[in-house]
C-alpha positions, 0 to 999 in steps of 0.5 A, spaced: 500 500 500 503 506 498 504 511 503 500 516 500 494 513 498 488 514 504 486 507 508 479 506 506 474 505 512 466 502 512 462 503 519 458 497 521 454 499 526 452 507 528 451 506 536 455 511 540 461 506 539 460 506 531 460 514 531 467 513 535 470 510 530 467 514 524 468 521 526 477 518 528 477 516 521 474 523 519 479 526 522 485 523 521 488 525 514 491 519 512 483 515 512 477 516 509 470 514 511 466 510 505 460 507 508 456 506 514 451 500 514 446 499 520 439 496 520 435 502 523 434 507 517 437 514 517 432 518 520 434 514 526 441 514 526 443 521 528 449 521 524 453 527 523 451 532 518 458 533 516 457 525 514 451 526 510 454 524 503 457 517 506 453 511 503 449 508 507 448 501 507 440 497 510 445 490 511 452 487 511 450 483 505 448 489 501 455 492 503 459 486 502 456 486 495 456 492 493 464 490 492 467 498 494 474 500 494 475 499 502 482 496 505 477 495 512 471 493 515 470 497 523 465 492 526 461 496 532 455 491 533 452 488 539 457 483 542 453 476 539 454 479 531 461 480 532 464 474 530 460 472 524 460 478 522 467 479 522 469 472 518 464 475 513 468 482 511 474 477 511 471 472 506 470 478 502 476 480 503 478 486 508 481 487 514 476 488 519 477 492 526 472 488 531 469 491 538 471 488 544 469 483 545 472 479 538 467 474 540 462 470 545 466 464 544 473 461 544 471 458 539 468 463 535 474 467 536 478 461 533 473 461 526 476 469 527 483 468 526 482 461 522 478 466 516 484 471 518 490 467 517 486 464 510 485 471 507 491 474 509 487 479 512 489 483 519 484 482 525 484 489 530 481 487 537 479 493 540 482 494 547 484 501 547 485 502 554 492 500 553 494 507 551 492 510 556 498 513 560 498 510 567 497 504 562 502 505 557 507 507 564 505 500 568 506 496 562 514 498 562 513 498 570 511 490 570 516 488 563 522 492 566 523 488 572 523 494 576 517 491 581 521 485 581 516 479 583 508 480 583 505 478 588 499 479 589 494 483 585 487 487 586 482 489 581 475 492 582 471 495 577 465 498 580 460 501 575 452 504 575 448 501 569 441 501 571 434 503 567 437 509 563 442 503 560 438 497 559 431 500 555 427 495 553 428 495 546 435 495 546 440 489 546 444 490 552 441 485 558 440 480 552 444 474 554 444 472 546 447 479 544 450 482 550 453 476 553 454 478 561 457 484 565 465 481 563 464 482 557 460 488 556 463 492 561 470 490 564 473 486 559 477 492 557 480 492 564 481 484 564 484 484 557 490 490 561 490 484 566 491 480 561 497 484 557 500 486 564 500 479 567 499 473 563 494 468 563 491 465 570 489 459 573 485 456 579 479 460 578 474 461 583 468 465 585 461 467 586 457 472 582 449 474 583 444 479 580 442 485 585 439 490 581 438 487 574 433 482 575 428 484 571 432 488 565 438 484 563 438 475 563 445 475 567 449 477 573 451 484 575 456 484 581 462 478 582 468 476 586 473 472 582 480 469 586 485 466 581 493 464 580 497 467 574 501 462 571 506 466 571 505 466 579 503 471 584 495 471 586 489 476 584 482 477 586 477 481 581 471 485 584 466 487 579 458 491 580 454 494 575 449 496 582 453 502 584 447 508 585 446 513 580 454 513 577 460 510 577 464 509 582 472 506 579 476 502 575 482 500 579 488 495 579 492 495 585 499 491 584 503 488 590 509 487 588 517 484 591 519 492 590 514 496 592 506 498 591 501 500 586 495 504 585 491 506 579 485 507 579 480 513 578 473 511 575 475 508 569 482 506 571 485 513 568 490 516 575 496 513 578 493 515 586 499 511 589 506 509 587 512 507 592 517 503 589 524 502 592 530 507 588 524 509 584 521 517 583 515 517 579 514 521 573 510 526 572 505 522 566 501 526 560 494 526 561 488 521 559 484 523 556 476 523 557 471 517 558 467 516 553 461 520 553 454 515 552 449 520 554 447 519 561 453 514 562 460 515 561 465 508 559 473 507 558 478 512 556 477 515 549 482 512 546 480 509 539 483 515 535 490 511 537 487 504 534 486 508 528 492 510 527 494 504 529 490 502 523 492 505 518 500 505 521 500 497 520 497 497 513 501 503 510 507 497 513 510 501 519 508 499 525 506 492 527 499 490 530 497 493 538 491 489 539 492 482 535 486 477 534 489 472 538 490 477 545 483 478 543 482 471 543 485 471 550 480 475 553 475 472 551 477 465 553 479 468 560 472 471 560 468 464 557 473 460 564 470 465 569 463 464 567 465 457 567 468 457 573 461 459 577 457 455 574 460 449 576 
């Protein structure tokens, strides 16, 4: 692909996360934003005016078969549609950028990246809080031996999601489609678990409904305890009954030389670091939560997923956020239900 040539993008998917990804791209010069597709019709979708002359597509299979000049499909669908959709866009032959979660399934996750490998295609998973600074600052804090052994590692992710959220016309709540309060809500902040520390074993746990009975098919708080396999102890608290807003996303690292706190409602400031020989430094700031009207979610961070998009298929950087880490999360996610059913 040459340097100058624009990477071409379609949009599936015009919820507020969908607008995310197609107002990054309309502002990146080196993208252009080709299509949009979306069930609802146009009147419904509060696209931006500056947008209008975008084509608009009723389905996948009519923008699949309308053969356009586009390098990458960004699927932006309720959770349940991800997979399907994305080995559809690669069998046409795209690239596809998939929201998290890439899948339901491990299995599905897998069909994913079997399509990919067989198309030569590049599968992007969507975990943008990993570039946040506080995360890119742990990551070289963990990778650099500086803290030494790991020891024992916290995770609480306490948010509101009440009636404002789960509208009876809407998909979230619905198990088919949504997948349950890990997926939805805090995978971001598993997959940043995930990338820090490895894989984890020994699983166990309780996780029950307070608030959500009548208005999601699944739990809406957990506590989850397990081993990383690559040693050291961690324990995951999480709750969408949290009265009116959220509360935070923190992660808390006991370590060999020295202690660890991020936190801030979405995992967003470093609020404690005392490590031996070490002074911390001053960090650029995050950016803001994304804003969904009433609710607020992870950092806004997608206008470095495209860049890195656009980096990897101009062949100057590799991947973030592989399929296969994409993978991981799921799978982990899939052993935590697993783990409290049996």
């Amino acid at each position: 692909m040459t340097e100058n040539k624009p990477i071409k993008f379609a949009v599936v998917g015009c919820g507020h996360i969908g607008k995310r990804h197609a107002e990054m791209i309309w502002q990146n010069p080196e993208a252009e934003l080709i299509a949009f597709c979306d069930t609802r019709p146009a009147s419904e979708l509060g696209i931006d005016p500056k947008m209008k002359d975008v084509v608009l597509f009723s389905s996948l299979e009519d923008l699949l078969k309308a053969n356009l000049e586009i390098d990458a499909i960004n699927i932006a669908t309720p959770n349940g549609l991800h997979a399907e959709q994305a080995v559809a866009c690669l069998n046409a032959g795209y690239h596809v950028v998939v929201e998290k979660p890439l899948s339901l399934k491990k299995t599905d996750a897998e069909k994913v990246i079997f399509t990919a490998l067989h198309k030569n295609r590049h599968v992007f998973a969507v975990m943008q809080n990993r570039y946040s600074p506080p995360s890119i600052w742990i990551k070289d804090m963990v990778g650099s031996g500086k803290l030494g052994r790991i020891n024992m590692v916290q995770i609480n992710c306490y948010w509101n999601r009440d009636a404002r959220y789960y509208k009876p016309d809407n998909w979230h709540g619905n198990k088919a489609l949504d997948g349950g309060t890990l997926f939805t809500q805090f995978s971001h902040f598993i997959d940043v678990m995930y990338w820090l520390f490895g894989d984890i074993e020994d699983i166990k746990g309780r996780m029950v409904d307070f608030n959500h009975s009548g208005t999601t098919d699944f739990e809406d708080s957990g506590i989850l305890s397990f081993k990383f396999t690559d040693g050291g102890m961690g324990v995951l608290n999480f709750s969408t009954s949290c009265w009116d807003k959220n509360f935070e996303s923190s992660i808390t690292i006991l370590a060999e030389n020295g202690t660890i706190k991020i936190g801030g409602q979405y995992m967003n400031e470093v609020e404690y670091c005392h490590v031996k020989d070490y002074e911390m430094p001053v960090l650029k700031a995050s950016n803001p939560p994304n804003d969904y009207g009433p609710y607020k979610g992870s950092a806004a961070n997608h206008v470095y997923l495209i860049e890195n998009v656009i980096d990897v298929l101009k062949g100057r950087a590799p991947i973030t956020t592989n399929a296969l880490e994409g993978l991981k999360v799921v799978d982990i996610i899939e052993r935590m239900y697993q783990a409290v059913s049996e």
